[in-house]
N, C-alpha and C positions, 0 to 999 in steps of 0.2 A: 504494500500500500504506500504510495504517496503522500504529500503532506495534504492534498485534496480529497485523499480518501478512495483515489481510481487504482485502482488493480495495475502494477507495471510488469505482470507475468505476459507474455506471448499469449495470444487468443488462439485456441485449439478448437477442431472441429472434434467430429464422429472419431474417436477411436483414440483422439490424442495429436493428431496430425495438425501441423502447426498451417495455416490457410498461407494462400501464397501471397507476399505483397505484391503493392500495385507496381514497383522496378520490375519484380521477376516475370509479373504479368509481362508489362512491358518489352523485356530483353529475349522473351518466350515468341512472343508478337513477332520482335523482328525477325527473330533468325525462320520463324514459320514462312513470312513474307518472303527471306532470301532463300528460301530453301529450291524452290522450282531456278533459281540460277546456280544451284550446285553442277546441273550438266555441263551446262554452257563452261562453268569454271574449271570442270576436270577435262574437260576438252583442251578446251586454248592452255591450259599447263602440259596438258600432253605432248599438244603439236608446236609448241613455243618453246616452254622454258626446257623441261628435260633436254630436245636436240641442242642448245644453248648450253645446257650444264656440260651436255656429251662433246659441243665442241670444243669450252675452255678445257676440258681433259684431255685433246687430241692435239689440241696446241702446244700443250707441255710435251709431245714426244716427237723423235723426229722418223716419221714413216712415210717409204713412198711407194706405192704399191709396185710399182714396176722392181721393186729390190726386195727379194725375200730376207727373210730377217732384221730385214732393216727399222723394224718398232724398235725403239729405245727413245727412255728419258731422257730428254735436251733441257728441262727446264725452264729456263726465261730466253731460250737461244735462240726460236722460230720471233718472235717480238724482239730482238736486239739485230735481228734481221731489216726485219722495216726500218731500221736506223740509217745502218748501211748500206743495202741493197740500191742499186741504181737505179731499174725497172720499177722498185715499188715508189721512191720518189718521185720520178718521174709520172707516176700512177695519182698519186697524192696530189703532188700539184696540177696536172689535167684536170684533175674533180672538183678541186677548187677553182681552176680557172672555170671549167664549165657551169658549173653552179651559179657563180655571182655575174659569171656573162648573160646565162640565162633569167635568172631572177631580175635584175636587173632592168633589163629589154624591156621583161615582158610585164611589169608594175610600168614603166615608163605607159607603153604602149596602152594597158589595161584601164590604167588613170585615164587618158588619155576618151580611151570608146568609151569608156563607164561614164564619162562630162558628156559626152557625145548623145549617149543613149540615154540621160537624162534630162535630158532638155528635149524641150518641144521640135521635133526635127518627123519630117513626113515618112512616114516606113517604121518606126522605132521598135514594130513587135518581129518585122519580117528581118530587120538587120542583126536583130537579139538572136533567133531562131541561127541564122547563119553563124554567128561568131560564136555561138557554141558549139556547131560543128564540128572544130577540128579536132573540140577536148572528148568526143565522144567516138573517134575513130579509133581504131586497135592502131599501138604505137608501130608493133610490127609496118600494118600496111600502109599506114603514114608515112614511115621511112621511105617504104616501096615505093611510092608513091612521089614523095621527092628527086628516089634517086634513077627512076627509071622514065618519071615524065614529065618532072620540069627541071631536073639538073642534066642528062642526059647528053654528052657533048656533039651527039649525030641527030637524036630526034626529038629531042628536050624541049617544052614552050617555050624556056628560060632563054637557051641559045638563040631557039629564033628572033625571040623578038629583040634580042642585044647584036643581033648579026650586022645592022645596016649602023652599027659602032664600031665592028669590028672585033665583035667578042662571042662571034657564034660558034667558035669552036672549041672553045677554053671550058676543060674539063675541072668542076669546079669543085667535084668533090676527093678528087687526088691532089688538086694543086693547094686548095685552101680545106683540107678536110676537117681541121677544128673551126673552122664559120660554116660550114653546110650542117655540123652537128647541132653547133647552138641555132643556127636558122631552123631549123626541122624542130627543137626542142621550144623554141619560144612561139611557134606556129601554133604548139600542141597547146603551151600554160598559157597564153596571153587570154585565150576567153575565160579560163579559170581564177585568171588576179581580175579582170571583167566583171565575172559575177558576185565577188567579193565587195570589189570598192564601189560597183553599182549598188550594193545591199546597205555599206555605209551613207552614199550621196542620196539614196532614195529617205533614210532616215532624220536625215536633216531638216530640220522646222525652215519651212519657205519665209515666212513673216520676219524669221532675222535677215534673210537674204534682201527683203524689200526695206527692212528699214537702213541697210546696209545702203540702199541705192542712194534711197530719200536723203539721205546724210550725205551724198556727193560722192560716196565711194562708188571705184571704176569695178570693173569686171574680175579682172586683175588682183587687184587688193582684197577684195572682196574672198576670193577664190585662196589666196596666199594669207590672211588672215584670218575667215571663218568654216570656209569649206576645205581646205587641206589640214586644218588641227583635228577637226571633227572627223576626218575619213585616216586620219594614222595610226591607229590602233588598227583599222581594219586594213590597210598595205602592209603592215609589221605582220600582220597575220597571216595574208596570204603568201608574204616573203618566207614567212617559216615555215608553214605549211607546202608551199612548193619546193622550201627549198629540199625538204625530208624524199621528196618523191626524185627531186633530179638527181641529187646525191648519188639514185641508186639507180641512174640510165642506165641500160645494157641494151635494149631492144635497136634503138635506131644507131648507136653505137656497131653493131653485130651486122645491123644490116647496110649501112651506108659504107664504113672505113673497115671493117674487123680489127682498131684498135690500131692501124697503120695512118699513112704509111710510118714504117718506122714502129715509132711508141708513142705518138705525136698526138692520138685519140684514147689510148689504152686508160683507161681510168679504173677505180679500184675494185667495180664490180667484174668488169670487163677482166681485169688482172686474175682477180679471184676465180673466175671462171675458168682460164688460161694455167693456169697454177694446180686447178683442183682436176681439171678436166682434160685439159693436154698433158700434164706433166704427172698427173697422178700424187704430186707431193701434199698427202693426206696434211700435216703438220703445218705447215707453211701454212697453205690455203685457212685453214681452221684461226691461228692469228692473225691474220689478215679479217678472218671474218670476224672474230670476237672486236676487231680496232675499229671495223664499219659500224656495226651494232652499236658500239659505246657512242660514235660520233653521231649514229642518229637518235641516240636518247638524249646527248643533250638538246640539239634543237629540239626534240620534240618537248624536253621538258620546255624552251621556251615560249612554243608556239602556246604551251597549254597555259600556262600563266597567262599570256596574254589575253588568249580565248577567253579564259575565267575575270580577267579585266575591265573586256567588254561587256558578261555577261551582270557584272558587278555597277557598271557605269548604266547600260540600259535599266537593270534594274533599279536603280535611283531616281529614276526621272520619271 
């Protein structure tokens, strides 16, 4: 008893059994709620992380299958490779370059149709429809596409119509093969950074834009002072969000250069694939993969912050 005179023993039902509280109620609720996602969760751990756990173990040995007996512990040596190796350097910086060539472009570009298609302009549903086009094509035959009918140095549309310049016969994907790559790849993202920063600029309160006018402000200032602060969260987003998916071209890579000429297109997926798949060098390949993997987790952890930025910014208003 209390100094109130209330009972401070546990309330018991039938038999002695102590009733459940409203927390266990509660923490019983959720896991019931999460329960129908327990498939879903032993799946993606299956086909995700364990191959991931199996490939940091494959990393540490050096095995190629073309060499019998050749499994042995290397330890940190298949990674202390990527240091030295030439080919993988070489590999590294290509995918840097390609990425922030691409990204780039294609936010430049994307801003660019997404002002375009927001504005009062005659066609606006029929030109949307189009410039999503090329991000719904398979990249495969988008490449194809590029390299056998508008880069093509004999029947190409590209050569023709540059002919009466003087440049209808200039093979442009051996001679410049890292600009037919990023060409082909910003063809693919430009309607995808489009549909993003359209999703920003459609969001925009019109009435600040008018009082923006009323006030004497140009086009110009207008656009670099109210509508490009309000649409940067959402080009940060589609920059990280694109940038995770170019990081790991292989497709039009495979089909336009195979990584040539030279090593002048080889990038790290492209390598890995060359490593794992020509050379059969199980150990190499697997560091190479566990280094791609870590480099797209951290964009990706950026892109999700930010995502959760915007979603924290609309939800306030």
């Amino acid at each position: 008893m209390n100094s109130t005179g209330r009972s401070i023993l546990p309330v018991v039902g039938n038999g002695g059994a102590r009733e459940p509280t409203a927390a266990s109620v509660a923490r019983r609720d959720t896991w019931l709620r999460r329960l129908p996602l327990l498939p879903a969760f032993v799946y993606v751990i299956a086909l995700t992380q364990i191959p991931f756990v199996l490939t940091i173990y494959y990393s540490l040995f050096s095995w190629n299958l073309l060499k019998p007996g050749s499994f042995q512990f290397a330890g940190a040596d298949n990674y202390a490779r990527l240091l030295t190796d030439e080919p993988i350097r070489t590999a590294v910086l290509n995918t840097v370059v390609l990425t922030i060539s691409v990204i780039a472009i294609s936010v430049v570009l994307g801003l660019a149709i997404a002002s375009l298609l927001n504005s009062e302009v005659f066609g606006k549903g029929l030109m949307r429809t189009l410039m999503i086009a090329p991000f719904l094509i398979m990249p495969t035959a988008g490449a194809l596409i590029w390299k056998d009918t508008l880069l093509n140095p004999l029947f190409g549309l590209l050569p023709n119509l540059l002919t009466p310049f003087g440049l209808g016969r200039v093979d442009w994907v051996n001679r410049f093969p890292m600009a037919a790559v990023v060409a082909v790849e910003v063809w693919r993202w430009t309607p995808f950074m489009m549909l993003i920063i359209l999703a920003g600029l459609q969001s925009q309160n019109p009435e600040i834009l008018e009082a923006a006018k009323v006030d004497g402000a140009s086009a110009l200032q207008a656009f670099r002072r109210i509508t490009l602060p309000l649409v940067r969260p959402f080009i940060e987003l589609g920059a990280l969000l694109g940038s995770l998916f170019v990081v790991q071209t292989f497709d039009s890579i495979y089909m336009l250069t195979y990584g040539g000429p030279g090593e002048d297109t080889t990038n790290i997926p492209f390598l890995l694939y060359i490593v794992a798949f020509q050379g059969f060098n199980i150990g190499q390949a697997s560091a190479i993969g566990v280094v791609a993997v870590i480099m797209t987790t951290v964009v990706a952890t950026f892109a999700l912050r930010t995502l959760f930025s915007i979603f924290h910014v609309e939800a306030r208003r």
